[in-house]
C-alpha positions as CSV (number, residue, x, y, z in Angstrom):
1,X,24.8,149.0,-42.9
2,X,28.0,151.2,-42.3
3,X,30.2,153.7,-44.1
4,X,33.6,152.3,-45.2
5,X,36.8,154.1,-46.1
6,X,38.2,152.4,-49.2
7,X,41.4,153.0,-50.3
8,X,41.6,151.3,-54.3
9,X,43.1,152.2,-57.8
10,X,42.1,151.5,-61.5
11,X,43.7,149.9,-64.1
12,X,46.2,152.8,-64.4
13,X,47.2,152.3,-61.1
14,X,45.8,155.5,-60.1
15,X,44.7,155.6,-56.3
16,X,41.4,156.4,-55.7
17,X,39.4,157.0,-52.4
18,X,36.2,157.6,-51.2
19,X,33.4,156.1,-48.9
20,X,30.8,153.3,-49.5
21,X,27.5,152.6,-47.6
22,X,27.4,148.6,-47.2
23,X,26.5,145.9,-45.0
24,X,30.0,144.6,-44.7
25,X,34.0,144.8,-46.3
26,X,32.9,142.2,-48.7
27,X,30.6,144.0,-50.2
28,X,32.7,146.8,-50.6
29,X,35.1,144.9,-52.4
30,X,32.5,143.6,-55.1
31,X,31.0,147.4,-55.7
32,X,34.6,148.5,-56.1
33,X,35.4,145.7,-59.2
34,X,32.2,146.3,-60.1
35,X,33.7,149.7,-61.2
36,X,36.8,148.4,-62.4
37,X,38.8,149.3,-59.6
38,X,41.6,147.3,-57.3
39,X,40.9,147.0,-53.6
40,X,43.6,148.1,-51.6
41,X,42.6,148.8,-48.4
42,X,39.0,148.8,-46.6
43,X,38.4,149.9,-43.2
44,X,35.4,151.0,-41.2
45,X,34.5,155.3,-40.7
46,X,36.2,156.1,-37.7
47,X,37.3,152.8,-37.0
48,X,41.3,153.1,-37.8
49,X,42.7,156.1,-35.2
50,X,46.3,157.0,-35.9
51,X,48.6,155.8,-33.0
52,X,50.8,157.7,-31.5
53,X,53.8,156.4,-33.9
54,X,52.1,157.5,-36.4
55,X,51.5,161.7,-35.0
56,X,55.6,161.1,-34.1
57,X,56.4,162.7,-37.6
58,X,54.1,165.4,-37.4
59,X,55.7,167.1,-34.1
60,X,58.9,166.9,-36.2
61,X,60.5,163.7,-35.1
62,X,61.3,161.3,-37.9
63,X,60.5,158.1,-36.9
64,X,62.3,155.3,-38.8
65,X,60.2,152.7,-40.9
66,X,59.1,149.8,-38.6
67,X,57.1,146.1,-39.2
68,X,53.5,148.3,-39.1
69,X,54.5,150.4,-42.5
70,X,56.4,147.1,-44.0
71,X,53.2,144.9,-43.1
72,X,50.9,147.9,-45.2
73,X,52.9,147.9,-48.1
74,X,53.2,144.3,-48.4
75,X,49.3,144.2,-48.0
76,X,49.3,147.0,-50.8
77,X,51.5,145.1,-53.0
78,X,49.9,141.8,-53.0
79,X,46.7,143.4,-53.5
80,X,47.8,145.3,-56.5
81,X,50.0,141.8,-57.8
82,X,46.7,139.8,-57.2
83,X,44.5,141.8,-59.5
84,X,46.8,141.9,-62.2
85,X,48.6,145.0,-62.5
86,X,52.6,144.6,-63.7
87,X,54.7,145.1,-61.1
88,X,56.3,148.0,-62.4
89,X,52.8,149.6,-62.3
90,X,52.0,147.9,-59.0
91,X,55.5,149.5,-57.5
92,X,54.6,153.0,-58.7
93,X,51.1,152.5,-57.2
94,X,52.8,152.0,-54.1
95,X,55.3,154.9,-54.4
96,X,52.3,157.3,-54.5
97,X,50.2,155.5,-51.5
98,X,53.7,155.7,-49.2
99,X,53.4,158.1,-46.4
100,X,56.9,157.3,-44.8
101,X,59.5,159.2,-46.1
102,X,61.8,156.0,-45.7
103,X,59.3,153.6,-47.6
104,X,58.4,156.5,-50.4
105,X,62.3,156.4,-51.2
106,X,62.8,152.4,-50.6
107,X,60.1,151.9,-53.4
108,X,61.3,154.6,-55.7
109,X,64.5,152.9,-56.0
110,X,63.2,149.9,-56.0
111,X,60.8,150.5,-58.9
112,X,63.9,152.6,-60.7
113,X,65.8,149.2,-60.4
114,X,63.1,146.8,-61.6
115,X,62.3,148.8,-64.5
116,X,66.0,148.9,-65.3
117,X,66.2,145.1,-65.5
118,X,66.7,143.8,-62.0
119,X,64.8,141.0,-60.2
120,X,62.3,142.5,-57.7
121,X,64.5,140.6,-54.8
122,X,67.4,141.8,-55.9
123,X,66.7,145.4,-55.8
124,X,65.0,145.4,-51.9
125,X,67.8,143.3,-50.9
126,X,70.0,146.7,-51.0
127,X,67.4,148.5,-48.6
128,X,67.4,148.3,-45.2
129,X,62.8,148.2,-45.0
130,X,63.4,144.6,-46.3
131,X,64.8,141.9,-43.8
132,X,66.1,138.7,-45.5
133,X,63.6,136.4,-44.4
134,X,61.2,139.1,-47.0
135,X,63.5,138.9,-49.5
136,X,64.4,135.3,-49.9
137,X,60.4,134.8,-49.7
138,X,60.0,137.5,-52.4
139,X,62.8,135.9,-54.6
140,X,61.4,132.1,-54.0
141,X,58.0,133.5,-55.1
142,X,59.8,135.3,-58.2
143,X,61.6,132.1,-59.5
144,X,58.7,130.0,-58.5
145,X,56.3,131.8,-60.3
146,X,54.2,132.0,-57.3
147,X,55.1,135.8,-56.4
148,X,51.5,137.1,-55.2
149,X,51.0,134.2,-52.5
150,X,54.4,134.6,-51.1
151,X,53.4,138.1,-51.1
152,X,50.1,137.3,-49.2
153,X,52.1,134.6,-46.7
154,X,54.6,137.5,-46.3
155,X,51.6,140.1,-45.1
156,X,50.1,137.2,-43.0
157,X,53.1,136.5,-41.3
158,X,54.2,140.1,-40.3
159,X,50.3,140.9,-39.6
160,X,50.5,137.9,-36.7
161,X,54.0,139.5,-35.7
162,X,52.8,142.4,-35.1
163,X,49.5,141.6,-33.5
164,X,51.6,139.1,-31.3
165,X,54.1,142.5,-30.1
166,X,51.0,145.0,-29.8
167,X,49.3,142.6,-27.4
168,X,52.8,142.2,-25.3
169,X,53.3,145.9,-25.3
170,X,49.7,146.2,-24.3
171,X,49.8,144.4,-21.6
172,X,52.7,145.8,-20.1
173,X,51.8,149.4,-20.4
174,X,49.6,149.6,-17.3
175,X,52.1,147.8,-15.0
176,X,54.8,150.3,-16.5
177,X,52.6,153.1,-15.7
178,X,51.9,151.9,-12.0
179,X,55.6,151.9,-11.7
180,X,56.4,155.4,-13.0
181,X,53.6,156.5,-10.8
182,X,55.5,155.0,-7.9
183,X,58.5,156.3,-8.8
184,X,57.4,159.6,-9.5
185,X,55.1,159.9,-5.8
186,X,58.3,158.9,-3.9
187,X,60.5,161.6,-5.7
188,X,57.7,164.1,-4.8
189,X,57.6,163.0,-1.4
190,X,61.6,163.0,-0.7
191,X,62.4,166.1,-2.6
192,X,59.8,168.8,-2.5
193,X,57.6,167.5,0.5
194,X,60.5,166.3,3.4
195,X,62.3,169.6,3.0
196,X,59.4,171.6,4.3
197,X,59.6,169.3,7.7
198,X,63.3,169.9,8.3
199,X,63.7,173.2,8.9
200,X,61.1,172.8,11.9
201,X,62.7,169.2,13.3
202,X,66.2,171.2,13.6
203,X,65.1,174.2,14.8
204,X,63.1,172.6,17.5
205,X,66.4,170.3,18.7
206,X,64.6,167.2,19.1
207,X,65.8,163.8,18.2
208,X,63.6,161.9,15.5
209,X,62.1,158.9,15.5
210,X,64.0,156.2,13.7
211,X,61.5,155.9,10.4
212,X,61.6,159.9,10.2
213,X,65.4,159.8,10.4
214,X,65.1,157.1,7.7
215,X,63.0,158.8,5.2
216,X,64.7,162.5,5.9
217,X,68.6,161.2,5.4
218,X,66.9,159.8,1.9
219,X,65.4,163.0,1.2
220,X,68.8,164.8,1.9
221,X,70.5,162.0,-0.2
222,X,69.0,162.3,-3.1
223,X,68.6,166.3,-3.2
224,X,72.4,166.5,-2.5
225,X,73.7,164.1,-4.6
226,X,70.8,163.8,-7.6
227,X,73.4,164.0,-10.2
228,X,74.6,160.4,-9.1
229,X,71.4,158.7,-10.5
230,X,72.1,160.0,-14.2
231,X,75.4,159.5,-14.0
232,X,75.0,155.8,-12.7
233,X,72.6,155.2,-15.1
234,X,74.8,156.2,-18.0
235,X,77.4,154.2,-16.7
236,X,75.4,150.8,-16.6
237,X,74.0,151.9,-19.6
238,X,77.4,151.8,-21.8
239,X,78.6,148.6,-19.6
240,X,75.2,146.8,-20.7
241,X,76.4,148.0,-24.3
242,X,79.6,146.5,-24.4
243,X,79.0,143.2,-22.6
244,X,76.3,142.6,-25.1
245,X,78.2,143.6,-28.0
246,X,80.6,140.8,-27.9
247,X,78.6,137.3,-28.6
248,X,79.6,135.7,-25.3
249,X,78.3,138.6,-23.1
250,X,75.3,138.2,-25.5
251,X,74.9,134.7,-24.7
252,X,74.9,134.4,-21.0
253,X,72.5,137.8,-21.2
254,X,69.8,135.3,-23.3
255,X,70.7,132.4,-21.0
256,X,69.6,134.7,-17.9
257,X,66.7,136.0,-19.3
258,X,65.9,132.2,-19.9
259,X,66.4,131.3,-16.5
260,X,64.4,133.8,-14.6
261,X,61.5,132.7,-12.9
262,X,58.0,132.8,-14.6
263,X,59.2,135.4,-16.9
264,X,61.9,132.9,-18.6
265,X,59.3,130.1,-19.8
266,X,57.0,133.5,-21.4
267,X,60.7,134.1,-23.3
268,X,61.4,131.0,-24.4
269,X,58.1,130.1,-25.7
270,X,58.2,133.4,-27.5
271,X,61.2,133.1,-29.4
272,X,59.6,128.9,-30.2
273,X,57.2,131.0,-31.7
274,X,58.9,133.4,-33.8
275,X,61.3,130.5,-35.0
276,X,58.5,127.8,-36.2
277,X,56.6,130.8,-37.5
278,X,59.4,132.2,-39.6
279,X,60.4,128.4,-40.8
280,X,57.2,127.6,-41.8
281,X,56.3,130.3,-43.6
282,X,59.8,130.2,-45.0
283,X,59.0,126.3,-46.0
284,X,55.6,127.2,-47.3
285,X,57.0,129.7,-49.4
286,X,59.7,127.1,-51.4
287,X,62.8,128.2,-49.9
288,X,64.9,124.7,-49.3
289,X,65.3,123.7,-45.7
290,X,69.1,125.0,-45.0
291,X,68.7,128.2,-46.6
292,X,65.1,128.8,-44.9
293,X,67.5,127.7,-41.4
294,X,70.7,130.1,-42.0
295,X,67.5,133.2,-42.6
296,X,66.2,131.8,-39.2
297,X,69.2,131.5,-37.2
298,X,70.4,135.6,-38.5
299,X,67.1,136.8,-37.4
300,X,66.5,134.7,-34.4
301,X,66.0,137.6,-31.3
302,X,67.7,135.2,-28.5
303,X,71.2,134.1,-28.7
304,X,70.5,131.0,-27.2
305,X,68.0,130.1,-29.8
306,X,70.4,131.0,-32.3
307,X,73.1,128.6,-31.5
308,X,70.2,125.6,-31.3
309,X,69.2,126.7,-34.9
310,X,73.1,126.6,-36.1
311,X,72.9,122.8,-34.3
312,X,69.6,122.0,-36.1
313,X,71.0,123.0,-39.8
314,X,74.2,120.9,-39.1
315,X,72.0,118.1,-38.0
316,X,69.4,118.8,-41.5
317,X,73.0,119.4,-43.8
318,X,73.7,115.6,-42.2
319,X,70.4,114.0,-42.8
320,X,69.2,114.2,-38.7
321,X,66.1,116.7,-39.4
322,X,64.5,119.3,-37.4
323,X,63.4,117.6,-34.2
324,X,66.2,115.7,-32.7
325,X,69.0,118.4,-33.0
326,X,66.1,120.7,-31.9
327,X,65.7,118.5,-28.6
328,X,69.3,117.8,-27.8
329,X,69.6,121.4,-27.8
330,X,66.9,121.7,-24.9
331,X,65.7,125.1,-26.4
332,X,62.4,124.2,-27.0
333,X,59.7,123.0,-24.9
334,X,59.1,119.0,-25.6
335,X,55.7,119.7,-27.1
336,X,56.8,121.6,-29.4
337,X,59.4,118.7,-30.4
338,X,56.9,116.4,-30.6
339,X,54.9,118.1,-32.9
340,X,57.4,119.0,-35.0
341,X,58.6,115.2,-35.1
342,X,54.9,114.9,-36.4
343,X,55.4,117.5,-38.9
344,X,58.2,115.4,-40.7
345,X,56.9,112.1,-40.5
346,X,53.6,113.2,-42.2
347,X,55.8,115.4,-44.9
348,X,53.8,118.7,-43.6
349,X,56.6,120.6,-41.4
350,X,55.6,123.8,-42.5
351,X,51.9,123.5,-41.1
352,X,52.7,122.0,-38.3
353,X,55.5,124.6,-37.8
354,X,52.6,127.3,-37.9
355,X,50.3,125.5,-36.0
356,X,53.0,125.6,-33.1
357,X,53.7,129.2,-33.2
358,X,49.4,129.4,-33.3
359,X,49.9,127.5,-30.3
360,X,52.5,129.2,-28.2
361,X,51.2,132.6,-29.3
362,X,48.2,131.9,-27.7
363,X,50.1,130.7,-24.2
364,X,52.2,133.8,-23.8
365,X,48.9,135.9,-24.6
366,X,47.5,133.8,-21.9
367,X,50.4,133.7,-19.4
368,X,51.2,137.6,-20.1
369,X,48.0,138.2,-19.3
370,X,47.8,136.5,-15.7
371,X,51.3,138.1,-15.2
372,X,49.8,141.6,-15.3
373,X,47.0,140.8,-13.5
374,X,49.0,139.4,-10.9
375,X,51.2,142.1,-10.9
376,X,48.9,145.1,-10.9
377,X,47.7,144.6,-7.0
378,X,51.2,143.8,-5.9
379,X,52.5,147.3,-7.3
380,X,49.4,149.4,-6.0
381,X,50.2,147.0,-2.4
382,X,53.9,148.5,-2.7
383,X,53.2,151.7,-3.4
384,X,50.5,152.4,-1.1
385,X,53.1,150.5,1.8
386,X,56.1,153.0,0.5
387,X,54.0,156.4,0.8
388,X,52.0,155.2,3.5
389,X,55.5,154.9,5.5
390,X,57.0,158.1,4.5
391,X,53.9,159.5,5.4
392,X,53.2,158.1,8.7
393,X,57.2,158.5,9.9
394,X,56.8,162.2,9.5
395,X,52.8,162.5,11.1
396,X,54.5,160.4,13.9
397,X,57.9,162.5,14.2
398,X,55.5,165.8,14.4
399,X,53.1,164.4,16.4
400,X,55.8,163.6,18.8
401,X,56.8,167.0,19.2
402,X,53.8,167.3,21.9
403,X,56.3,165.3,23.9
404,X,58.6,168.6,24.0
405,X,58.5,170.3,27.6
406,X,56.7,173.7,27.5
């Protein structure tokens, strides 16, 4: 048995919550319908801890809407949709749950719109919470009829989108750390350490051993000229900015990133990923095959991916299908081609389109994994090899002072 945190509302739509003593969510769910109330969210006491996103706001930074609140309210929604409140009622449900300022507006407007007479699409296509791949799956579930599963494929699909990025952030934050540890010992070292040790190497006129000289002119480098390094960085900074801003700088950019060792297969099998995943939920969700590739191919993250897509919806608009413009374009890995191909012959693109984004999701979790791992050691080996030589150049350059004459 456990306490659970319930979030629900009745037939009013009013939100109710409390706590409930069961053996598991399930359970929860039936006590709570039992009473006549709507599940919205369940979660285990103590179990959901706020991030630190979420504490942003309260220091007074307002953080802007991201896939976490859009994947919540989608969750909300369909829950509300799927036991049978209107929408109107579901939408001001919603309006009261929101936390985000952003998302409390967004709905607001949204419900101000749909009560006026305007399609549910319609009115979150003019906010900037909904991407189109969530509104053309909103207004293919709206003229389908079929508005609460592509509701529930829309909250499965950002829930695996997020759980994908949290694991790739995750993985990377300890390496990241290592590194700002690294940086942040050698800065100690060269600017508030070194200085001590000069005064006594001039005043006792004696010529330093080359690693001391080495580590002391670097020392007197970056205290004298510190103002370089912000200044440089800036400047790459707003070069970066414009050569990506125009699509060919944008393009060789995603063709590097492509090409680099190790790191360009975990890339490309990524963005594989993202675009069978989108497709096929887009394809589940009864939007046609060239629309479903133009919302693909706007929201693809790699430019280089992008420009395969636009070859692949020439190649469906001409009766070639998916996998053969896909494979002439060499941006996807051939197993993912060949299951594809599969997909169409059998008539079932759309699952096999998710079971390869299953399947690559679980490779770069895999080869993310054995990245960090491999790259932990090699940054504690470097960092202990960079301190231990600034250390040892000045314990050798002091211990040769002995050699002075008396």
């Amino acid at each position: 048995m456990g306490q659970f945190q319930y979030r629900a509302a009745d037939a009013e739509g009013k939100v109710v919550e409390g706590t409930i003593e069961a053996p598991e969510p399930r359970a929860v769910v039936a006590r709570l319908q039992d009473r006549g109330l709507v599940p919205i969210r369940i979660v285990l006491a103590g179990e959901k801890k706020p991030s630190v996103a979420s504490r942003i706001p309260q220091l007074g930074i307002r953080r802007r809407a991201g896939g976490r609140d859009l994947l919540i309210l989608t969750q909300e929604l369909s829950a509300l949709i799927g036991a049978g409140l209107p929408l109107d009622r579901s939408l001001a449900t919603l309006h009261d749950l929101a936390d985000h300022p952003e998302v409390k507006a967004a709905v607001a407007d949204v419900l101000t719109q749909v009560r006026g007479g305007k399609g549910l699409a319609d009115a979150m296509a003019q906010h900037r919470l909904f991407p189109p791949l969530y509104v053309n799956m909103v207004r293919a579930g709206e003229v389908g009829g079929f508005l609460e599963q592509a509701l529930g494929r829309l909250a499965e699909y950002l829930e695996r989108s997020e759980e994908l990025r949290s694991d790739v952030i995750g993985a990377m934050v300890y390496p990241v750390f290592l590194m700002m540890s690294l940086g942040g010992s050698m800065l100690f070292l060269l600017i508030y350490v070194l200085p001590k040790f000069s005064d006594l190497f001039e005043g006792m006129g004696k010529a330093l051993p080359l690693p001391a000289r080495i580590v002391m002119s670097a020392s007197l480098v970056i205290r004298s000229y510190w103002w370089l390094v912000p200044l440089l960085g800036f400047l790459i900074w707003y070069g970066m900015r414009r050569w990506l801003s125009k699509p060919a700088g944008r393009l060789q950019w995603d063709q590097l990133k492509l090409r680099l060792p190790g790191v360009g297969m975990i890339l490309r099998k990524l963005e594989v990923a993202r675009f069978c995943r989108t497709l096929g939920t887009l394809l589940r969700s009864g939007v046609p095959m060239v629309q479903a590739l133009t919302i693909v191919r706007e929201v693809a993250g790699n430019a280089v991916l992008a420009r395969a897509i636009g070859d692949v919806e020439v190649g469906v608009r001409e009766g070639a299908g998916v996998s053969a413009p896909l494979a002439r374009s060499g941006a996807a890995p051939a197993l993912a081609i060949q299951m594809i191909s599969v997909g169409e012959e059998t008539g079932r693109l759309d699952e096999m389109m998710l079971r390869v984004a299953e399947h690559y999701d679980r490779e770069v979790r895999t080869q993310i994994q054995r990245v960090t791992r491999l790259l932990e050691p090699v940054m504690i080996v470097v960092m202990a090899l960079l301190v231990g030589f600034v250390v040892i150049s000045m314990l050798n350059a002091v211990f040769s002072l002995n050699d002075l004459p008396m």
